[in-house]
C-alpha positions as CSV (number, residue, x, y, z in Angstrom):
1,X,108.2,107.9,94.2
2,X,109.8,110.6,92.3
3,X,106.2,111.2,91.4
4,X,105.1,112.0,94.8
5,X,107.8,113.9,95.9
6,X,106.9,116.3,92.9
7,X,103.1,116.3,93.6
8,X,103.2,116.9,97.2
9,X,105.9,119.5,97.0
10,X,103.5,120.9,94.0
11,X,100.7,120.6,96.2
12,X,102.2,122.8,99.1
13,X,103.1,125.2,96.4
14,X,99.4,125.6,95.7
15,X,98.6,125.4,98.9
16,X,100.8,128.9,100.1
17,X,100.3,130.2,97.0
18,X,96.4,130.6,97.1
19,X,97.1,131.6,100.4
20,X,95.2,128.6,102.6
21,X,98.5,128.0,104.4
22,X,99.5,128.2,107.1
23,X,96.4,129.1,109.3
24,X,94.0,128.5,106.7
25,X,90.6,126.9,107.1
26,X,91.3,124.2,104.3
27,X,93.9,122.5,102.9
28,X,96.5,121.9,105.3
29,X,94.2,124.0,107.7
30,X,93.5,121.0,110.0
31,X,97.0,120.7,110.4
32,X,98.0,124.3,111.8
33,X,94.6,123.8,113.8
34,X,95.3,120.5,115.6
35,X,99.1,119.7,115.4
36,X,101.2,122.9,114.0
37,X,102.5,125.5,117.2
38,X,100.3,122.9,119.8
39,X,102.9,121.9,121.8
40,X,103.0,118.2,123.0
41,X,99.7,117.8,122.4
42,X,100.3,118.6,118.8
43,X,103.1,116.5,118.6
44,X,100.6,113.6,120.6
45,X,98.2,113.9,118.0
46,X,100.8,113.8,114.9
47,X,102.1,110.5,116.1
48,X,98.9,109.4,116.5
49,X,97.6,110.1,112.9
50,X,100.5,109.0,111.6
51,X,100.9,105.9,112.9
52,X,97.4,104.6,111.7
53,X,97.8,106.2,108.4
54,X,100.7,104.8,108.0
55,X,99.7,100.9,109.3
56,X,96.8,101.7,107.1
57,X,98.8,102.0,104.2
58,X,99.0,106.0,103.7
59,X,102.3,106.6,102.4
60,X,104.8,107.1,104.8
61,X,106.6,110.1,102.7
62,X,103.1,112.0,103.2
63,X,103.6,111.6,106.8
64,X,107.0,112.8,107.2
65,X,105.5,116.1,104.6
66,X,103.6,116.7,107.2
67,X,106.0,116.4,110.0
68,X,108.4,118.3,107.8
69,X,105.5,121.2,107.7
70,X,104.0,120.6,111.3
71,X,107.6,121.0,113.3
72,X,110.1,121.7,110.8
73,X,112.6,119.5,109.6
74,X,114.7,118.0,112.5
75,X,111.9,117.3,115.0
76,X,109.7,116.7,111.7
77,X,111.7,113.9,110.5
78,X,112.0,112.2,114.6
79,X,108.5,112.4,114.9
80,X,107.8,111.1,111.4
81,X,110.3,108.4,111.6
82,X,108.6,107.1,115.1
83,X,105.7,107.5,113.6
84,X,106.6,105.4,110.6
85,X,107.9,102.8,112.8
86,X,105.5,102.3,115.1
87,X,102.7,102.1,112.1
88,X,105.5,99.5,110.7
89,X,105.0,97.5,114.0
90,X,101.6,97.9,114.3
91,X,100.8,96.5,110.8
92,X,103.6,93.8,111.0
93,X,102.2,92.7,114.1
94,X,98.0,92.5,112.8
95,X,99.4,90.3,109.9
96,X,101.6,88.1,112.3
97,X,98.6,87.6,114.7
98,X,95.8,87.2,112.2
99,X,96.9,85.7,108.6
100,X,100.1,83.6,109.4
101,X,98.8,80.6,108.8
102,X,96.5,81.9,105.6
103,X,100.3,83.0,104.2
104,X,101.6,80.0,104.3
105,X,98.9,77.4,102.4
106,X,99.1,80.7,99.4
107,X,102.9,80.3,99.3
108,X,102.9,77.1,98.5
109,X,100.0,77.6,95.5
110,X,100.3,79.6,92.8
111,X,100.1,83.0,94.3
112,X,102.3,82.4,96.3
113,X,105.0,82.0,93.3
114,X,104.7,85.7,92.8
115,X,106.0,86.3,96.6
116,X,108.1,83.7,96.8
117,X,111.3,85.6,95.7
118,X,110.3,88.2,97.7
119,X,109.5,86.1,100.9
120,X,112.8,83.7,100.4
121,X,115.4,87.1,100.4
122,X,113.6,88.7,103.3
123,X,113.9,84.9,105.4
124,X,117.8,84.8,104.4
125,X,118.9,88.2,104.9
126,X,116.0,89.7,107.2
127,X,118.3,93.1,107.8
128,X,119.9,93.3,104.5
129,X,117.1,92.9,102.3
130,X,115.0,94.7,104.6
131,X,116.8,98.1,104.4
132,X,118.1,97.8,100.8
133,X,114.3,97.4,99.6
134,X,113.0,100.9,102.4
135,X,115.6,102.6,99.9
136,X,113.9,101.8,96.9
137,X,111.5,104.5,95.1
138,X,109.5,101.5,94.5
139,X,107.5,99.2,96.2
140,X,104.6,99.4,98.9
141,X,105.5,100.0,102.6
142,X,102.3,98.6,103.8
143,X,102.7,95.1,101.5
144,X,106.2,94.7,102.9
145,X,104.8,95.0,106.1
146,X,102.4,92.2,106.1
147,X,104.4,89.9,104.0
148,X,107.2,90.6,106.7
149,X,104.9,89.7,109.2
150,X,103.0,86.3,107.3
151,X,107.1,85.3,106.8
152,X,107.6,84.4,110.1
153,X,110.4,87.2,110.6
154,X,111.8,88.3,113.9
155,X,110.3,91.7,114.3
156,X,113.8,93.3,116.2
157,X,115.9,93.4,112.8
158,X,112.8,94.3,110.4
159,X,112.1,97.0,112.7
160,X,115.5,98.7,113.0
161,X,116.3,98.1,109.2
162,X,113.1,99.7,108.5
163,X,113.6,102.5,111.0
164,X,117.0,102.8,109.0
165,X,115.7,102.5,105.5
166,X,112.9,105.1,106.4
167,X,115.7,107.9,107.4
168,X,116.7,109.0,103.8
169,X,113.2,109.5,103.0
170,X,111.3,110.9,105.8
171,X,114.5,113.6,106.4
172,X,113.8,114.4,102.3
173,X,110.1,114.5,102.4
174,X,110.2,116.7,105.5
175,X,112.7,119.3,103.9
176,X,110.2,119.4,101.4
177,X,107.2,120.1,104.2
178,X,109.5,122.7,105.9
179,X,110.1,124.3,102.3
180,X,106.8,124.6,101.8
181,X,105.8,125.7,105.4
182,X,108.5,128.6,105.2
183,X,109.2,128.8,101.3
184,X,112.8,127.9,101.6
185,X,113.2,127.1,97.8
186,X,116.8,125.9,98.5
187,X,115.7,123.6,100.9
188,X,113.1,122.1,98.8
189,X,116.1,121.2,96.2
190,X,118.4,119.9,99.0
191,X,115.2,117.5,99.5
192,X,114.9,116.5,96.0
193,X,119.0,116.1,96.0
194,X,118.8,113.8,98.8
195,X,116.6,111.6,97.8
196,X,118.3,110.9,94.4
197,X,121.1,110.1,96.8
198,X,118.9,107.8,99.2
199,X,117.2,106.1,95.4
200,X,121.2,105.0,94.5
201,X,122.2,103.6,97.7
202,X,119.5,101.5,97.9
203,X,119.8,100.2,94.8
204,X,123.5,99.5,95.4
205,X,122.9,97.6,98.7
206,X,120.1,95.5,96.7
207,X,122.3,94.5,94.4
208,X,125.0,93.6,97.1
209,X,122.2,91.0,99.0
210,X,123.4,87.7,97.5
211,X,119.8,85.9,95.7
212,X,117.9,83.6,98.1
213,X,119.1,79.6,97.8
């Protein structure tokens, strides 16, 4: 995670520097065509993209990068975060409707040992665990979505402790976007501050979440 914070804040470093952004016809061109200074039809199109990237398993920091560029950081990071959320929904919902019953015969064989841990802390703490593993640098969104959804889990308290979890982040990431987009170095360090912050608390409310029986 670390790792993509550095590469897409390195990549809208190249990006201005070289001169393609903003208004430029590559790079993050298609951006300041379609979405950046478009009004609510920019802001339609943003939530749009990002909730299928993110359902399709684009990581959800990119998106809020973008939002972070597209709008600047407060109304970035709303529209990012309901984008992330409704992409959350949207994949916890396919996976609920069309492998439910596929999950259950593979977590009773052997691959389902592998999730098992995973699967039984979600069932006993669905809020809890939820948001203490959003926090974590590691992990896949996506994965966590589906396995979320193949569990059986109410979606009402996945949904809000994801929405929660994704906060930290998505505000980080799009400081980082608006840093680029307006070459704020401060605010780019502020990101990278926060999300050492966002990286401990998660691992301190992980560690809180009593083990599954």
């Amino acid at each position: 995670m670390a790792l993509l914070a550095a590469g897409l804040g390195l990549a809208g470093w190249i990006i201005r520097t070289i001169g393609l952004a903003p208004g430029g016809e590559t790079g993050m061109g298609w951006v300041d065509h379609w979405i950046r200074g478009q009004g609510l039809w920019g802001e339609a199109v943003f939530l749009a993209i990002g909730c299928a990237a993110t359902a399709a398993g684009m990581p959800r920091q990119a998106v809020a990068f973008l939002g972070g560029y597209a709008f600047g950081a407060g109304l970035g990071t709303v529209l990012a975060l309901v984008a992330q959320s409704l992409g959350c929904a949207l994949s916890f919902g396919w996976a609920r409707l069309v492998g439910r019953d596929w999950a259950a015969r593979r977590l009773e064989g052997r691959f389902g040992r592998r999730l098992r841990p995973l699967h039984d802390r979600l069932v006993a703490s669905p809020f809890g665990a939820t948001l203490a593993l959003r926090l974590l640098p590691v992990g896949n969104n996506l994965a966590l979505n589906l396995l979320a959804g193949l569990s059986g889990l109410r979606l009402a308290p996945f949904l809000a402790a994801s929405a929660v979890g994704y906060l930290p982040q998505t505000l980080v990431f799009s400081l980082l976007g608006d840093g680029v987009a307006v070459d704020r170095t401060a605010q780019i360090i502020l990101g990278g501050a926060l999300f050492l912050v966002s990286v401990a608390l998660g691992i301190w409310l992980l560690r809180r979440e009593p083990p599954a029986a």
